[in-house]
Legacy VTK file of the C-alpha trace (Angstrom):
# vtk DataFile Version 3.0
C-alpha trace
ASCII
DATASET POLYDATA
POINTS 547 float
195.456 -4.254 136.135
197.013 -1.417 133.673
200.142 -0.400 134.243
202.992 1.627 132.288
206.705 1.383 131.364
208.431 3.739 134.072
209.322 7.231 132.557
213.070 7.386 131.318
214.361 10.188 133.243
216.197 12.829 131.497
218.875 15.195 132.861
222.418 15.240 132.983
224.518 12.402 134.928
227.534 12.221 135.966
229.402 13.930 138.352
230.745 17.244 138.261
231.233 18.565 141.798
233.626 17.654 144.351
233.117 17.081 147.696
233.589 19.950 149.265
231.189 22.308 147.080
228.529 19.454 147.893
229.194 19.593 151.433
228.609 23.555 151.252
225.460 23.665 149.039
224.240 21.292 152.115
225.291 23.652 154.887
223.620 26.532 152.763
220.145 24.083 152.385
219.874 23.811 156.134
220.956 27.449 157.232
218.250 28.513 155.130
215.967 25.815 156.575
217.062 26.973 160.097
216.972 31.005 159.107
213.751 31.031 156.586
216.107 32.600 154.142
215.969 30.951 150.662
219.195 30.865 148.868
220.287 31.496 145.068
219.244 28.341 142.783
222.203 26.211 142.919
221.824 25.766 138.826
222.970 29.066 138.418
225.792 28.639 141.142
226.943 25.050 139.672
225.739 25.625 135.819
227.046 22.285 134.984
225.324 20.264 138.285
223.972 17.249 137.003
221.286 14.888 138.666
223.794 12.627 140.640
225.385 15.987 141.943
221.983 16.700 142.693
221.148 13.628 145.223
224.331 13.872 146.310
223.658 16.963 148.049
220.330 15.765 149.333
221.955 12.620 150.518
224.921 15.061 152.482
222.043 17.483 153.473
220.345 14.615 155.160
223.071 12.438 156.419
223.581 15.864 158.135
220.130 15.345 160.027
220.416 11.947 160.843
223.817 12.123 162.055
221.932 14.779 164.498
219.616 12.371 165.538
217.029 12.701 162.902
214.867 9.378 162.042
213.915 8.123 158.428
210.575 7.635 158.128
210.375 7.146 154.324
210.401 8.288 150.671
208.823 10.877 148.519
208.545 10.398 144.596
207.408 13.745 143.058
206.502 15.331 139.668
204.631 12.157 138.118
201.742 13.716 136.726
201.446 16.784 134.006
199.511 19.382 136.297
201.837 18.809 138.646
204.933 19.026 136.496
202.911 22.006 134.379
202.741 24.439 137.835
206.525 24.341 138.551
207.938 24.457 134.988
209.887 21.007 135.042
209.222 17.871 133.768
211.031 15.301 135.352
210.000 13.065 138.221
212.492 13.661 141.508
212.632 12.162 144.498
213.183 12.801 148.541
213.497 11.480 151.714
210.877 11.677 154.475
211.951 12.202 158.029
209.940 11.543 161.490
210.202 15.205 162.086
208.597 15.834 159.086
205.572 13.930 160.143
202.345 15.652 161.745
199.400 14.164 163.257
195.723 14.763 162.163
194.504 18.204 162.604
197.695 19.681 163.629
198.126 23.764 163.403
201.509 25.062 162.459
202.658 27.853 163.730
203.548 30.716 161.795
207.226 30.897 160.459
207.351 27.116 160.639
208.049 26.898 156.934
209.075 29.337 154.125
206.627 29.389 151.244
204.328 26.138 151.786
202.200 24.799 149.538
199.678 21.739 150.414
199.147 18.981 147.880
196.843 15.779 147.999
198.857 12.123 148.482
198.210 8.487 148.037
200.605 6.852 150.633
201.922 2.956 150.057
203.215 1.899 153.334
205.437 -1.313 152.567
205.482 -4.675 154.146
208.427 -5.797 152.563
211.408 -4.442 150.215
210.697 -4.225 146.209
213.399 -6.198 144.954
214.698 -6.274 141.349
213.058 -4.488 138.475
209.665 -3.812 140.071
206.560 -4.154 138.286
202.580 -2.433 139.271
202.110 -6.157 140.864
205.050 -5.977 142.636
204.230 -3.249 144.339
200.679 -4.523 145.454
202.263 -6.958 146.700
204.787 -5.705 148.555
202.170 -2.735 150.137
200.807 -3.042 153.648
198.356 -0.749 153.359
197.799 2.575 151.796
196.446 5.669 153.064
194.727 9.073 152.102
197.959 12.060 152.890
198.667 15.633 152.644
202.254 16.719 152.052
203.433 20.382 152.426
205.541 21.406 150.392
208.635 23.829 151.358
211.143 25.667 149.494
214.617 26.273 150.975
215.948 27.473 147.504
214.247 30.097 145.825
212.175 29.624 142.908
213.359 32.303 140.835
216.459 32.921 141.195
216.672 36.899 142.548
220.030 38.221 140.249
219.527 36.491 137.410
215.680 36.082 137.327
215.918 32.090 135.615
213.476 29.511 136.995
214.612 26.609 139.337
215.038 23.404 137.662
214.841 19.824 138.486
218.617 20.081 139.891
217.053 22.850 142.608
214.148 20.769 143.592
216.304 17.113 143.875
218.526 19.177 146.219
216.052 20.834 148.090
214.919 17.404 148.968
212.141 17.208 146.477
210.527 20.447 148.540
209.702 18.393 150.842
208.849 19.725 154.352
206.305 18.087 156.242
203.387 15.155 155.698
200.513 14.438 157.154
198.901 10.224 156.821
194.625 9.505 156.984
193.257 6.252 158.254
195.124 2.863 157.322
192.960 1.192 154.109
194.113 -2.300 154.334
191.183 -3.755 151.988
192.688 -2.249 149.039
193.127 -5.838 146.783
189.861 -4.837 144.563
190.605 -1.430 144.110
190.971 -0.011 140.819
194.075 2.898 141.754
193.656 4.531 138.879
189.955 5.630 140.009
191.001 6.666 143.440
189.924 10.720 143.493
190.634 13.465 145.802
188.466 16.318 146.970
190.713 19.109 148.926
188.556 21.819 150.323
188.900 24.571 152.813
186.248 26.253 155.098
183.569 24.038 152.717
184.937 24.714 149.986
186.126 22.402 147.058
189.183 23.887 146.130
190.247 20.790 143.972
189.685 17.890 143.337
191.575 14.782 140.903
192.016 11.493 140.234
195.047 9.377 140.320
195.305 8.284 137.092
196.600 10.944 136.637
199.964 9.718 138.384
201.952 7.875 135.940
198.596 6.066 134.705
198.217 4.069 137.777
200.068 5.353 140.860
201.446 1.713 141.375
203.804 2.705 138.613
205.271 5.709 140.635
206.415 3.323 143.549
208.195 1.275 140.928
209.655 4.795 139.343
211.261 5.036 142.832
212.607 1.834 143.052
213.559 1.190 139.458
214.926 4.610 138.420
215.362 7.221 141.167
216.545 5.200 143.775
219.172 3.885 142.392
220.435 7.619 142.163
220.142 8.234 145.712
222.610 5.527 147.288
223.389 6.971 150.581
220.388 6.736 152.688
219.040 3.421 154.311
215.696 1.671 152.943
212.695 2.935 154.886
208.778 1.489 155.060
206.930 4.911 154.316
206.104 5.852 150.803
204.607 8.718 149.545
203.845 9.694 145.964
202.396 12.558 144.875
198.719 12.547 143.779
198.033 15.337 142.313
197.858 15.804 138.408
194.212 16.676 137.781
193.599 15.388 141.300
195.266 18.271 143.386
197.519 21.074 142.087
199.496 22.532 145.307
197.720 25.605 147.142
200.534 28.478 146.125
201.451 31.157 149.052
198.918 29.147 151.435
198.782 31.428 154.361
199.336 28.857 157.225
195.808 29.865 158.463
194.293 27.665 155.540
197.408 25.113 155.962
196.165 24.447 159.633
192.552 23.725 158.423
193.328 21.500 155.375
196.150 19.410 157.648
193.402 17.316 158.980
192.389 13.610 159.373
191.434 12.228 155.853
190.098 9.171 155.121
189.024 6.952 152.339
185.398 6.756 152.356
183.131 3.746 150.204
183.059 6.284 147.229
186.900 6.078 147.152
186.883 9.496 147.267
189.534 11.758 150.061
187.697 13.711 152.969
188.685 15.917 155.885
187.612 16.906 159.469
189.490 18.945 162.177
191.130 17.912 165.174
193.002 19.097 168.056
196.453 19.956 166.889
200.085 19.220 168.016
202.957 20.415 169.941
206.028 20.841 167.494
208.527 21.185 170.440
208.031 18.467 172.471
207.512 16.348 168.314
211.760 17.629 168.591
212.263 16.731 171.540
211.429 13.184 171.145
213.226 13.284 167.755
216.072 14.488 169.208
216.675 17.304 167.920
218.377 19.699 169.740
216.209 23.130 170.762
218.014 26.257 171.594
215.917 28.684 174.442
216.123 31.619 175.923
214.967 32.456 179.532
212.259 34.785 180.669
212.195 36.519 183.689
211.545 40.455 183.158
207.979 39.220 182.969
206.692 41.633 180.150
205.274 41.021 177.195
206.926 43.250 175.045
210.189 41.849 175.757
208.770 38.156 175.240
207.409 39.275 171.567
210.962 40.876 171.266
212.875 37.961 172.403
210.357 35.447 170.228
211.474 36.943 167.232
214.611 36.092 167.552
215.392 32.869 166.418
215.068 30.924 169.464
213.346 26.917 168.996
211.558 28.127 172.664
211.054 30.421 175.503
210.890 29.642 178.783
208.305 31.781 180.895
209.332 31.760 184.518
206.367 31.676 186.921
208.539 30.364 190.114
211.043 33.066 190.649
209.980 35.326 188.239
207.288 38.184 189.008
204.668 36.269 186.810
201.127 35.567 187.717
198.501 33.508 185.564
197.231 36.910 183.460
200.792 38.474 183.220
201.701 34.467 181.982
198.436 34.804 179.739
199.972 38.047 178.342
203.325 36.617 177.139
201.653 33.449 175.618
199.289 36.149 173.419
202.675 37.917 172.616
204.371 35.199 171.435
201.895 33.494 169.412
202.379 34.861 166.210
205.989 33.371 166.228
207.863 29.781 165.562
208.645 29.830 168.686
207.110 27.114 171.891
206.930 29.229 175.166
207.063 26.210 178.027
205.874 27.913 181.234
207.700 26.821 184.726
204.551 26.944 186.861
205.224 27.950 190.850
204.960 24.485 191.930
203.514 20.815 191.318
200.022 21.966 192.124
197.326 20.325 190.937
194.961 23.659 190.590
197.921 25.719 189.032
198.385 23.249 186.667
194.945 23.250 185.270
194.375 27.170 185.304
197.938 27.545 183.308
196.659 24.376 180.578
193.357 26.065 180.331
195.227 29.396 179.246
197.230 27.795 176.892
200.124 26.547 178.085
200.817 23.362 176.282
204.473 22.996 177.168
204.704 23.148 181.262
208.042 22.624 183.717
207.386 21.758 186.981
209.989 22.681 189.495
211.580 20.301 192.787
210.422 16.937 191.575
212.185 14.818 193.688
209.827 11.199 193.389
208.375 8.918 190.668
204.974 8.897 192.791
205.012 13.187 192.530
205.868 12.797 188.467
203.154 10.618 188.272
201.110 13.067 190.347
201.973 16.360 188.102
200.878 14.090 184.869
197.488 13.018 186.140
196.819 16.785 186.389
197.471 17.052 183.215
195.091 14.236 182.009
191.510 14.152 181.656
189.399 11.505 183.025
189.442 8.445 183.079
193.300 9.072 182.623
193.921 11.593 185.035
191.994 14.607 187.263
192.321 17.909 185.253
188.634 19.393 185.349
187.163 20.020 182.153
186.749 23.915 181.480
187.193 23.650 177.976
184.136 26.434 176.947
185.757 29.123 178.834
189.133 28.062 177.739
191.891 29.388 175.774
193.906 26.109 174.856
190.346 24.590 172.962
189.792 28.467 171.302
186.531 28.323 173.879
185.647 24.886 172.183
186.241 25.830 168.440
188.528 23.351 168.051
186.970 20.124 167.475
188.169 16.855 169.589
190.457 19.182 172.096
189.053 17.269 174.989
190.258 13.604 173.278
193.486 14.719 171.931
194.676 17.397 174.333
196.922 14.730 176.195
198.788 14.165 172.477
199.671 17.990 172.774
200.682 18.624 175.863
204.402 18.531 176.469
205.662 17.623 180.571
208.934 18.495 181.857
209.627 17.594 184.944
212.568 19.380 187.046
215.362 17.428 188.972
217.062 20.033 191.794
218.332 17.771 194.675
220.424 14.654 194.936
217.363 12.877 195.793
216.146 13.385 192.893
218.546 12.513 190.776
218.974 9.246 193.189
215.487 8.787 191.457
216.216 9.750 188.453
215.669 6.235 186.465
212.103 5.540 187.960
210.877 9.264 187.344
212.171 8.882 183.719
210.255 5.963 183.346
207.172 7.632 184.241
204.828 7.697 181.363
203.190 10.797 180.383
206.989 12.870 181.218
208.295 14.069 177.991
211.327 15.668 179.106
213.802 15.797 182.713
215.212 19.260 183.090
218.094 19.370 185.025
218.813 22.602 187.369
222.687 23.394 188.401
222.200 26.199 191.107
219.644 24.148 193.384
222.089 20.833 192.832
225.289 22.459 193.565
223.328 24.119 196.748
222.013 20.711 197.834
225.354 19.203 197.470
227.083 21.928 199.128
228.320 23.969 196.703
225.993 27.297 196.853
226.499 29.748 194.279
229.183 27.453 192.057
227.275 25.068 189.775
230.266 24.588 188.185
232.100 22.687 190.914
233.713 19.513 189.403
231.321 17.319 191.787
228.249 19.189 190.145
229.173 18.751 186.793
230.111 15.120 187.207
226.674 14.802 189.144
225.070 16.600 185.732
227.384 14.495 183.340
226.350 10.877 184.901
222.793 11.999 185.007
222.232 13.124 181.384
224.513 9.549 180.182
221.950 7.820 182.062
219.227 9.770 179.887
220.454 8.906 177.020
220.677 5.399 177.915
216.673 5.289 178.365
216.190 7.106 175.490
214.959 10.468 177.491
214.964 13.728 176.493
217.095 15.795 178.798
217.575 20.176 179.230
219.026 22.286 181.304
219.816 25.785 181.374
223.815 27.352 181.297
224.340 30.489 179.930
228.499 29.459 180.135
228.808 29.279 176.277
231.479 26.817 176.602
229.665 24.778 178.853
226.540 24.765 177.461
228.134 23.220 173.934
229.456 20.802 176.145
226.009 19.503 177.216
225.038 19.363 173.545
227.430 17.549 172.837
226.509 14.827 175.595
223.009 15.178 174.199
220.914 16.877 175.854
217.426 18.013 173.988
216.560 21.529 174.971
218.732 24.110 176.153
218.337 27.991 177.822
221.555 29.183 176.999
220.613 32.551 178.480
218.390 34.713 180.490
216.120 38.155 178.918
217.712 39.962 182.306
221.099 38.751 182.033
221.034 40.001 178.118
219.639 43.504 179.189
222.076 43.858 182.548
224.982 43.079 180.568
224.863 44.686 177.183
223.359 47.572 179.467
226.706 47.591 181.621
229.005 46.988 178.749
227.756 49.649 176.628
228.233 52.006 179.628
231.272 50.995 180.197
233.137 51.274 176.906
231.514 54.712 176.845
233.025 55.682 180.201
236.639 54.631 179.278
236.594 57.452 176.881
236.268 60.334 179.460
239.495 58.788 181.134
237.243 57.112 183.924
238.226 53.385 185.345
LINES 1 548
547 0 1 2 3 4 5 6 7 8 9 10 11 12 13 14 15 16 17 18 19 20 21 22 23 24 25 26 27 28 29 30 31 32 33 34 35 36 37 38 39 40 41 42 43 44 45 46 47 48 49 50 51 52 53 54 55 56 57 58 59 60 61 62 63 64 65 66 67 68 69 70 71 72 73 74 75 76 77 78 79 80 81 82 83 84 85 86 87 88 89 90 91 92 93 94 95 96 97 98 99 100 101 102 103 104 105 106 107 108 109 110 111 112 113 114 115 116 117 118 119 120 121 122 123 124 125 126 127 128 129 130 131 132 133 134 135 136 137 138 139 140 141 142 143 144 145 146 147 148 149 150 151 152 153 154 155 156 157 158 159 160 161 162 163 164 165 166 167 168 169 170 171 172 173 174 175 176 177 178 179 180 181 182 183 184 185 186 187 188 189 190 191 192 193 194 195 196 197 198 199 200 201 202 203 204 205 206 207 208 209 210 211 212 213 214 215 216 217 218 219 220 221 222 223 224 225 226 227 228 229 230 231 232 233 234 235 236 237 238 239 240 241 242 243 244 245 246 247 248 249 250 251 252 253 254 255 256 257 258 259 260 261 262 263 264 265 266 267 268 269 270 271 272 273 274 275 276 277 278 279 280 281 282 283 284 285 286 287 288 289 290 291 292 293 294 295 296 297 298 299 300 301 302 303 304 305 306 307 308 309 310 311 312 313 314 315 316 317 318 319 320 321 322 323 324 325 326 327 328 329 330 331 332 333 334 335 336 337 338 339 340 341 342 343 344 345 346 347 348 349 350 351 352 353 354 355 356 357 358 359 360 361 362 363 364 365 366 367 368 369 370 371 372 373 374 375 376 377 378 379 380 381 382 383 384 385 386 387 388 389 390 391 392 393 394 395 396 397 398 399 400 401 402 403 404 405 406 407 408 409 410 411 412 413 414 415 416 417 418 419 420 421 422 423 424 425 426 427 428 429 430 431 432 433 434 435 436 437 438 439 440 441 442 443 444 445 446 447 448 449 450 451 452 453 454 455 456 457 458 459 460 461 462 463 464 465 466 467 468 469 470 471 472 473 474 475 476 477 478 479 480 481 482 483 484 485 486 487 488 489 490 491 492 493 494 495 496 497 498 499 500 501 502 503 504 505 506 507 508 509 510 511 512 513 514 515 516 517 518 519 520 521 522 523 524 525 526 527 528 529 530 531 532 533 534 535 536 537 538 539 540 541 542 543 544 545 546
């Protein structure tokens, strides 16, 4: 087996920055995450940042997310081969951390806005069966892999890469804080039979619509890509002390093999994020599937998703509203004036944004909830649940057979783009996200067995109909409601479900978030419009003397 020394890094050490400017270069990485507005290079606002200021602020930035909830799913090692190094200017290896939120499956489409500026690359992952301990050598490593598998990573950048007053390139100091650019990853099939397997011959072939649009080999990486996973471990992670161990690792494999796509539209990035696979000729191949559902991905992850309510059922307010920021929308089809093609409407209208419109169907009926899946509506909430037995009903509908009862109309369907996209029908169920309302104290009497119903991704708790069942029409804020709301989402948390609710009380509804609930409306389209509508008046009137 060939191998190679690990590179010497170069860059400045040391530390130059307190705490305080690295806790605020943090803050400024995730607003701009959160906004989609890249900030000024931190080289030119730190000219003296060194590489341990560098981690440091990757390790605040995400401490930040796991301290939210976030999970570590592993580790990044990037800029080990000369093409790759050559197309962003810098020359030093860097390295990042690799969260589960990060991760999506085979085939999956991302919506527009998702990321800033991404840019795909082809991976060799090393999933670990044990920890590299000591100085780690190219055997090590082999030795310490589980298995390693074919990847895509997309790259993202929350800091500009040009910096817009001064016009200076970002340098290795920008990308280390950035978290390597990382922003999402995608893993092939599992190759466990990988003893007699020459890595520095293992090639890549990236292509889009049919067409080879690179290809590479991993020698490439470091000389043998073994070496980069002892980089990591020998010289980068000892940089990055404040983040836990984790299995996943992910180097990049791209020198000749795969130069990133720059300014992919994220048309082309949901056709190249597909299942790859090593085949006998070693080389990396693609096919479509069916992709995922990024809301109910944060949802499970924890992460908290701010919504906004929709009841003027229009379109053009529902494209207005989806613009604005909001993680999701919620389409209301029970007391709302919404029918299945008014519905259809607002799910066209919204498409184009980073935004996941969940639709509250009428009721828990078996026929509505096929007719609003076939449509498109991947994320459904289905009101009075009161029973495991009717949870377990509403999923079945949701489930093709064998699993369920949801008739196939897939050809004349809007969620499988009338059958264009390939293996809908076997991965639809992956997709679909199931929130199941709780409106009565019989419910939440039931509340632990309907949570433990598989297939529900989510229990959305509703205030008015609780404080009416218990007595207390018109004021779901009544200190036996919220107690009745408090207990309920503790006992959520305890089995580890994901829990929403809608208050538009600002006060109130950061109390919920901070008892952890998932997904929150923290307002309504009409209440926004009434409002501002009356207030506007209002201060108007008061200068013409009127009360």
């Amino acid at each position: 087996m060939q191998s190679t020394t690990p590179p010497v890094i170069s860059g400045r050490i040391g530390r130059t920055l307190d705490f305080e400017a690295i806790q605020a270069a943090a803050s400024a990485l995730e607003g701009a995450e959160r906004s989609g507005k890249q900030i000024r290079l931190l080289s030119e606002i730190y000219p003296e940042i060194t590489m341990d200021d560098a981690y440091a602020i990757q390790d605040c930035w995400i401490g930040m997310k796991l301290a939210a909830g976030e999970k570590l799913a592993g580790w990044k090692i990037g800029l080990t081969s000369k093409a790759m190094q050559a197309s962003v200017s810098i020359d030093i290896p860097d390295s990042g951390a690799l969260l589960e939120s990060m991760r999506f499956p085979n085939g999956a489409v991302i919506v527009p806005g998702r990321f800033i500026q991404p840019r795909i690359e082809a991976e060799i992952a090393f999933v670990m069966k044990g920890p590299l301990e000591g100085t780690a050598a190219a055997e090590d490593v082999l030795a310490a892999t589980d298995y390693i598998a074919p990847a895509l990573e997309i790259l993202d950048t929350r800091i500009a890469r040009k910096d817009p007053q001064t016009g200076k390139l970002r340098t290795v100091y920008d990308t280390i804080s950035d978290n390597a650019a990382d922003g999402g990853f995608v893993l092939g099939d599992a190759v466990t039979d990988f003893s007699g397997l020459d890595m520095r011959w293992l090639g890549a072939i990236v292509s889009r619509d049919g067409e080879v649009e690179e290809t590479g080999l991993s020698a490439g990486v470091l000389n043998n890509p073994l070496m980069s996973v002892a980089c990591w471990r020998n010289v980068l992670r000892p940089m990055a002390t404040g983040l836990r161990p984790a299995r996943l690792s992910c180097q990049d494999h791209s020198s000749a093999l795969s130069r990133p796509f720059p300014e992919v539209k994220l048309s082309a990035i949901s056709e190249l994020l597909d299942m790859c696979h090593v085949s006998s000729s070693e080389h990396l191949r693609a096919k479509q599937e069916a992709p995922m559902n990024p809301f109910k991905a944060a949802i499970g992850a924890r992460r908290a998703q701010i919504g906004l309510w929709q009841a003027l059922a229009s379109p053009y307010t529902a494209e207005i509203c989806a613009g604005s920021g909001f993680d999701w929308l919620l389409i209301d089809a029970e007391h709302a004036p919404n029918d299945i093609p008014l519905v259809l409407a607002q799910l066209q209208a919204t498409a184009a944004y980073p935004v996941e419109p969940m639709v509250r169907i009428p009721s828990a009926d078996a026929v509505l909830i096929k007719q609003y899946l076939d449509i498109g509506a991947r994320s459904l909430m289905v009101p009075m649940v009161e029973t495991a037995e009717m949870a377990t009903g509403i999923v079945r509908a949701t489930r093709y057979p064998p699993h369920g009862i949801r008739g196939v109309g897939s050809a004349i369907g809007r969620a499988s783009r009338w059958n264009r996209r390939a293996g809908y029908l076997q991965k639809a169920s992956e997709e679909i996200c199931v929130v199941v309302q709780l409106e009565t104290v019989a419910a939440i009497k039931n509340l632990h067995a309907i949570a433990q119903v598989e297939g529900v991704d989510g229990i959305f708790l509703g205030p008015s109909d609780l404080a009416a069942d218990m007595g207390y029409l018109g004021n779901a804020q009544h200190c036996d409601v919220q107690m009745l709301i408090e207990n309920a989402l503790a006992e959520l948390n305890k089995l580890g479900v994901p829990a929403g609710i809608l208050m538009a009380d600002e006060a109130l509804a950061k109390r919920y978030l901070e008892l952890g609930v998932s997904f929150i409306a923290v307002g309504t389209d009409i209440s926004l419009l009434a409002r501002g509508a009356e207030q506007l008046y209002a201060r108007f009137r008061s200068m013409n003397g009127e009360s």
